[in-house]
C-alpha positions as CSV (number, residue, x, y, z in Angstrom):
1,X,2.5,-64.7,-105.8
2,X,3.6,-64.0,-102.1
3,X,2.8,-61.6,-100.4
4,X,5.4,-58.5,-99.1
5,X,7.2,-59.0,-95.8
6,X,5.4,-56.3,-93.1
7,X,7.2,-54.5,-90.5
8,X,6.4,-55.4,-86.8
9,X,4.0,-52.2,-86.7
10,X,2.1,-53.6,-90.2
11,X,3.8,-51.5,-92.6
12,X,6.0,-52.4,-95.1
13,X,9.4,-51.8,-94.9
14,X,11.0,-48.7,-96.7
15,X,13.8,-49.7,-99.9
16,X,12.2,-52.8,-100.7
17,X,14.0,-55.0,-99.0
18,X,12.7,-56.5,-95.0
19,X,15.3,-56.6,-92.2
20,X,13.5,-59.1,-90.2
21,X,11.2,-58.2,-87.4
22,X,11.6,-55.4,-84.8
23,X,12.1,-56.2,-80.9
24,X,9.6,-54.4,-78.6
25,X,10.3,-52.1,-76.2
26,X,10.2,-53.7,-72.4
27,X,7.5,-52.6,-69.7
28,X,10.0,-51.9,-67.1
29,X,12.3,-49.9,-68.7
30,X,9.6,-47.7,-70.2
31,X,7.7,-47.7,-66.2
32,X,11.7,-46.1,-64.9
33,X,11.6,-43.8,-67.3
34,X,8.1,-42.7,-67.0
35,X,8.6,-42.8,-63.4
36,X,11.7,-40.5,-63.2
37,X,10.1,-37.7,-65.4
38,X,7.2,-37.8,-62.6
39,X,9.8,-36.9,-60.0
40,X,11.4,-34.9,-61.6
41,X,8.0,-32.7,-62.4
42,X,7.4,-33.4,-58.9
43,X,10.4,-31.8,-57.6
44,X,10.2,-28.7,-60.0
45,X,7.1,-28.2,-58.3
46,X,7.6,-28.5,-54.2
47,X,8.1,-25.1,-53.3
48,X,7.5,-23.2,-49.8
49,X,3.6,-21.5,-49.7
50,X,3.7,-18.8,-46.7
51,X,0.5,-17.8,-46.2
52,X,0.5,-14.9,-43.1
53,X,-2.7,-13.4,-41.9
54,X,-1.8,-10.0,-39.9
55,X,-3.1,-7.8,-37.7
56,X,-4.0,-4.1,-38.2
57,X,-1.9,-1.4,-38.6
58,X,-3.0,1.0,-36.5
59,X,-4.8,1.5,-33.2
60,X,-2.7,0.7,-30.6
61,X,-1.3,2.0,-27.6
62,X,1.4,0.8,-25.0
63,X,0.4,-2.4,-23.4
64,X,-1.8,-4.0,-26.2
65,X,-1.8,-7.5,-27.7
66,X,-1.8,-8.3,-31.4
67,X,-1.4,-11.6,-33.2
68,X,-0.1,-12.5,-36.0
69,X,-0.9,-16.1,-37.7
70,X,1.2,-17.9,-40.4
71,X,0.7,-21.1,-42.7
72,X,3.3,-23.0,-44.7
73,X,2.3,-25.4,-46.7
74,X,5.3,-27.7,-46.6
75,X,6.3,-30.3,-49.1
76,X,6.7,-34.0,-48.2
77,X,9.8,-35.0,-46.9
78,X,10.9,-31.7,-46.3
79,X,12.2,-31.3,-42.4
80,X,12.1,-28.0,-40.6
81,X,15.0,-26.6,-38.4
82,X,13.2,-26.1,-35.0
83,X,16.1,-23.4,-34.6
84,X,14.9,-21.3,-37.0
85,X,11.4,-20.8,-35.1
86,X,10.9,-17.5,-33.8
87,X,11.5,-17.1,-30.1
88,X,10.2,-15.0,-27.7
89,X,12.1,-11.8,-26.0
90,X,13.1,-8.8,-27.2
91,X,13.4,-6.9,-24.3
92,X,13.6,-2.7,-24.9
93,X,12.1,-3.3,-28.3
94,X,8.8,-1.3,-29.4
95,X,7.2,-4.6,-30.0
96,X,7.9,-7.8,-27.8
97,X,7.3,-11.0,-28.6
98,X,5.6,-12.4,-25.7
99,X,4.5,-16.2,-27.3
100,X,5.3,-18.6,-30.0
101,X,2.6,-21.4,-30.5
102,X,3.4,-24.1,-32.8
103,X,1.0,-26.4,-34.7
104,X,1.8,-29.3,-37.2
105,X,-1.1,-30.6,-39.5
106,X,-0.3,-33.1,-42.1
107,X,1.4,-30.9,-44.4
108,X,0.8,-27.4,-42.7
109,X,3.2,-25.9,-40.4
110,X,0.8,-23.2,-38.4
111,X,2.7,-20.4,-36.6
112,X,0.5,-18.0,-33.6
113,X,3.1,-14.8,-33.0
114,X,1.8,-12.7,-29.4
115,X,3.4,-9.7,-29.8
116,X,2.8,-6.8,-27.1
117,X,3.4,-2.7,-27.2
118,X,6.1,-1.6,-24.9
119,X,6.2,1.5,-26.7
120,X,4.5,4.7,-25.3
121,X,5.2,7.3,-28.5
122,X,4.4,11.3,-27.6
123,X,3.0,11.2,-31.3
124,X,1.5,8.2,-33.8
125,X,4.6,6.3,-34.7
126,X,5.1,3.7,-36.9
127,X,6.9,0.7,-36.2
128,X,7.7,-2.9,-38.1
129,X,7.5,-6.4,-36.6
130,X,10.7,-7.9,-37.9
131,X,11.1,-10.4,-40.1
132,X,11.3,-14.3,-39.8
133,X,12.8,-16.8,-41.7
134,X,11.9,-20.4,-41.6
135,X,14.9,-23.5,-42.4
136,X,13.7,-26.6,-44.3
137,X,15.9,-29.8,-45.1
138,X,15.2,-31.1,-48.6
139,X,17.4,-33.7,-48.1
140,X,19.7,-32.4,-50.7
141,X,19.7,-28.8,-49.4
142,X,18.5,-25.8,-47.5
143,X,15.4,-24.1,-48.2
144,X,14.0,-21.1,-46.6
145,X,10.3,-19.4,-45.9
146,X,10.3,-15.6,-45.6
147,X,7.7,-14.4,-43.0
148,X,7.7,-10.4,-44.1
149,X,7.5,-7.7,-42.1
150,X,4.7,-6.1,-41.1
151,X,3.8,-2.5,-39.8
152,X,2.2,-1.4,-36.4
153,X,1.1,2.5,-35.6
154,X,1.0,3.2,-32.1
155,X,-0.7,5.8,-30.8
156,X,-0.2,8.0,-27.7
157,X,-2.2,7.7,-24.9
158,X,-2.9,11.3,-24.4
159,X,-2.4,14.3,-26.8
160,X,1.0,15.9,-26.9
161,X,-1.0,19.5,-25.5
162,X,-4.2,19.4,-23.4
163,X,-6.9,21.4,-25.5
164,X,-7.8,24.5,-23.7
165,X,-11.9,23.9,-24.0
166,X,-13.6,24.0,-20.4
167,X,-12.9,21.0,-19.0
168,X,-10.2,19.3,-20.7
169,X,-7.1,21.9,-19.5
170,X,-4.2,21.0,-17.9
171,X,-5.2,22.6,-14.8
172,X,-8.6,20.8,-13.3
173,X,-10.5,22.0,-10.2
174,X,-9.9,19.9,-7.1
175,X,-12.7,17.9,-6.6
176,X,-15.1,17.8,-3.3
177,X,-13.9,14.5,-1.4
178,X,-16.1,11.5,-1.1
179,X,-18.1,11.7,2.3
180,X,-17.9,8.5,4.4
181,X,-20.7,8.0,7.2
182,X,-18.5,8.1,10.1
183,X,-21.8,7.8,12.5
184,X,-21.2,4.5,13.6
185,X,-17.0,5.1,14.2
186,X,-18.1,8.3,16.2
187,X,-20.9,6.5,18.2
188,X,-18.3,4.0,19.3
189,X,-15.4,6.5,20.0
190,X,-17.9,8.3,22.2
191,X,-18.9,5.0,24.3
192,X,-15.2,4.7,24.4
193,X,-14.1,7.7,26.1
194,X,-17.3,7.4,28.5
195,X,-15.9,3.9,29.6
196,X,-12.9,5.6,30.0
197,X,-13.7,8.3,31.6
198,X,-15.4,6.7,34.0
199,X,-12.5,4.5,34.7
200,X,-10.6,7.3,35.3
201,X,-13.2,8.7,37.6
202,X,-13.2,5.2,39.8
203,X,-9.5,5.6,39.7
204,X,-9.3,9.2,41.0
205,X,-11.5,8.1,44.0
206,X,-10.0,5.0,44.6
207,X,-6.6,6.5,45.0
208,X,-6.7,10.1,45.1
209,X,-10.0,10.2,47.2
210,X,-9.5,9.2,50.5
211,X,-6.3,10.9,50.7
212,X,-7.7,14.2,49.7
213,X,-10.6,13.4,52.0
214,X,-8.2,12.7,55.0
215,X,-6.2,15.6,54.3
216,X,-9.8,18.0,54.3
217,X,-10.2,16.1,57.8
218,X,-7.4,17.0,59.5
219,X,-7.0,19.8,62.3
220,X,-5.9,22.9,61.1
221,X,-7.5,22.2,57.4
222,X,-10.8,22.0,59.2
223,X,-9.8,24.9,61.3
224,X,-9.2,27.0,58.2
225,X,-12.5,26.5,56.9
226,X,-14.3,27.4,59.7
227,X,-11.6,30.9,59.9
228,X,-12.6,32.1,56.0
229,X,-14.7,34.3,56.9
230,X,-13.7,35.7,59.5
231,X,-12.9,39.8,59.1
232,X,-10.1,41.9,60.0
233,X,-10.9,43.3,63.2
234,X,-13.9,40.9,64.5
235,X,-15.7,41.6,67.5
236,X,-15.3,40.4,70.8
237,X,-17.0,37.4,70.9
238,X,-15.7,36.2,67.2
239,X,-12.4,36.9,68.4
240,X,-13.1,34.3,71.1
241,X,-14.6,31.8,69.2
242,X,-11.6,32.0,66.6
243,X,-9.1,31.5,69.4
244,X,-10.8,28.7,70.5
245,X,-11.7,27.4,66.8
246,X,-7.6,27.5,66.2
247,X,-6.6,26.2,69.9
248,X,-8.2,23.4,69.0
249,X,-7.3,21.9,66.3
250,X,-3.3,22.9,68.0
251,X,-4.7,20.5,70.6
252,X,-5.6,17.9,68.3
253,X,-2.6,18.1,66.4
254,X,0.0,17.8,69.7
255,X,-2.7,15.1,71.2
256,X,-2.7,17.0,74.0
257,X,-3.9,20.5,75.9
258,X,-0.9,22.3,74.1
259,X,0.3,25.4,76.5
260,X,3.7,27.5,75.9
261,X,5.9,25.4,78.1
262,X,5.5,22.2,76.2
263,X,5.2,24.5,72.6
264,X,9.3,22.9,72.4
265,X,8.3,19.5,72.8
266,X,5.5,19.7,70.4
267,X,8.2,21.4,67.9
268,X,10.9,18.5,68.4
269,X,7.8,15.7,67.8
270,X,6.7,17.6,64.6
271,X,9.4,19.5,62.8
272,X,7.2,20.8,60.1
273,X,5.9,23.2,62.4
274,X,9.3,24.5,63.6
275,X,9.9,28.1,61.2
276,X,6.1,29.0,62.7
277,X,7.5,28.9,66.4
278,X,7.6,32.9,66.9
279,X,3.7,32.7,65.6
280,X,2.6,29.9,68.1
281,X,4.1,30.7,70.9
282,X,2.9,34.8,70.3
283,X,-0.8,33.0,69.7
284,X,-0.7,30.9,73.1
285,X,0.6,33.8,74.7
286,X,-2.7,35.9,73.3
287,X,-4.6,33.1,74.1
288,X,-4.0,32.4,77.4
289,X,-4.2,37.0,78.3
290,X,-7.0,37.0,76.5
291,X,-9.0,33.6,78.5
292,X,-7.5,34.2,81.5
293,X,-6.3,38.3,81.9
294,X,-8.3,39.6,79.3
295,X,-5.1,41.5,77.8
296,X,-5.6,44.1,75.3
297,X,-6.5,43.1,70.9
298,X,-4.2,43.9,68.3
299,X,-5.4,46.1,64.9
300,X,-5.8,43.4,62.4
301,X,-5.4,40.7,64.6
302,X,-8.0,38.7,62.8
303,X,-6.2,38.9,59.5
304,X,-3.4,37.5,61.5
305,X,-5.2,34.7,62.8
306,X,-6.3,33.6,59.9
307,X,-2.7,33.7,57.9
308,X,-1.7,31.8,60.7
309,X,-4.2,29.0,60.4
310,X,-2.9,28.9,56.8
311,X,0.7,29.0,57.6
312,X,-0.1,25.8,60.3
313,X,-2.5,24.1,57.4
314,X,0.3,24.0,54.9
315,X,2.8,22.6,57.5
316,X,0.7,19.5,58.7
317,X,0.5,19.2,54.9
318,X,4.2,19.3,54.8
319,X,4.2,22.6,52.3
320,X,5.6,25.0,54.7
């Protein structure tokens, strides 16, 4: 007897009667497929990871720095718009973002937001770092990565109303002001004005000194030293010796034995002594009564003599 047919798998074929063998399957047709369902898996499952690691929420004031770090884990072949990146202004903003660092790592994009507070609240106010969204290219169309927002108290930097303990009011007593050792500054300003005053002092001599010291030296100055103290009505022999004290230094002034007939001539050489004329010539004309005819004194006539020794002083000075 023979033996049934068998199918190509070993079992015998169903309704008794054999169709002939079976053809296989081939390898690369069944690889495709197998290898299209794998991408297609794949693609179901490449999807955007954002992974964001903030900052605090609270403590800060105007003018602090906080960072805030993301990670997307990006799929392969997937291409980011470098437009989409976050960029850094926002001038007049609570929150400004200063810096935008950008890291690439195999399939990691890494984000480092600097954000600084611009914001000087009188109260704790809370505020939101905006949002970002991130472009990817799949090839075959637009993906995108949302960066949430995140909030930020700020704080005041001083309370709204100044407790009214000791110490901490509005109103503060002034406080003593920080002593500097001006020893040294004072010790030098001091040397200073010596040196300068005795540079003044050499000055003063070497210009005002020998004029002063000529103008004590001449005639009638020297003439009305010598007349201070003599008193109103002096005796005879002062009297004499005044007269001659103030003939004298007449003398010395005309350079010559001055007498009343050449009184004119001694007026026209030295005009400064021309309103005393009445006064000289009454002098010489005591003078010479009283040397040679022994005329009669005057009351006072001392007092006279010596306001006339003054008036002739200030005239050789050129004051009268």
């Amino acid at each position: 007897m023979m033996a049934p047919p068998r199918s190509a798998f070993g079992a015998p074929p169903r309704g008794g009667v054999a169709s002939g063998p079976a053809k296989p399957v081939p390898r690369r047709l069944l690889g495709l497929v197998l290898c299209t369902l794998a991408a297609a898996a794949h693609a179901d499952d490449a999807v955007l990871r954002v992974e964001a690691s903030e900052p605090r929420a609270y403590g800060y004031q105007v003018g602090d720095h906080l960072q805030r770090h993301v990670v997307v884990q990006v799929p392969r072949g997937w291409t980011l718009d470098e437009a989409s990146l976050p960029k850094p202004g926002g001038r007049g903003l609570a929150l400004e973002l200063r810096e935008v660092r950008v890291e690439r790592s195999g399939g990691e994009l890494r984000l480092a937001l600097d954000y600084q507070v611009f914001l000087a609240p009188a109260a704790p106010r809370t505020v939101e770092m905006a949002p970002q969204r991130l472009r990817f290219d799949t090839g075959s169309r637009i993906e995108e990565a949302l960066i949430d927002a995140w909030p930020v108290t700020i704080a005041p930097l001083v309370q709204a109303e100044a407790p009214t303990r000791r110490g901490l009011g509005e109103m503060q007593p002034d406080r003593a002001p920080l002593l500097v050792d001006s020893a040294a500054p004072r010790a030098r300003l001091e040397a200073y004005a010596i040196a300068a005053a005795l540079l003044l002092a050499g000055l003063a001599l070497a210009y005002l000194g020998p004029p002063w010291n000529a103008a004590r030296k001449r005639p009638f100055a020297v003439a009305l030293r010598r007349l201070r103290s003599l008193p109103a009505q002096p005796d005879a022999q002062r009297w004499k010796e005044a007269c001659v004290t103030l003939h004298e230094a007449l003398n010395r002034s005309a350079g010559e034995v001055l007498f009343e007939r050449g009184l004119a001539d001694f007026l026209q050489r030295r005009p400064g002594f021309a309103p005393l004329r009445d006064d000289l010539l009454r002098f010489l004309h005591t003078s010479s009564a009283q040397f040679f005819g022994g005329a009669p004194r005057e009351p006072d006539d001392g007092r006279w003599l010596l306001a006339l020794a003054r008036k002739c002083r200030d005239a050789e000075r050129g004051l009268a």
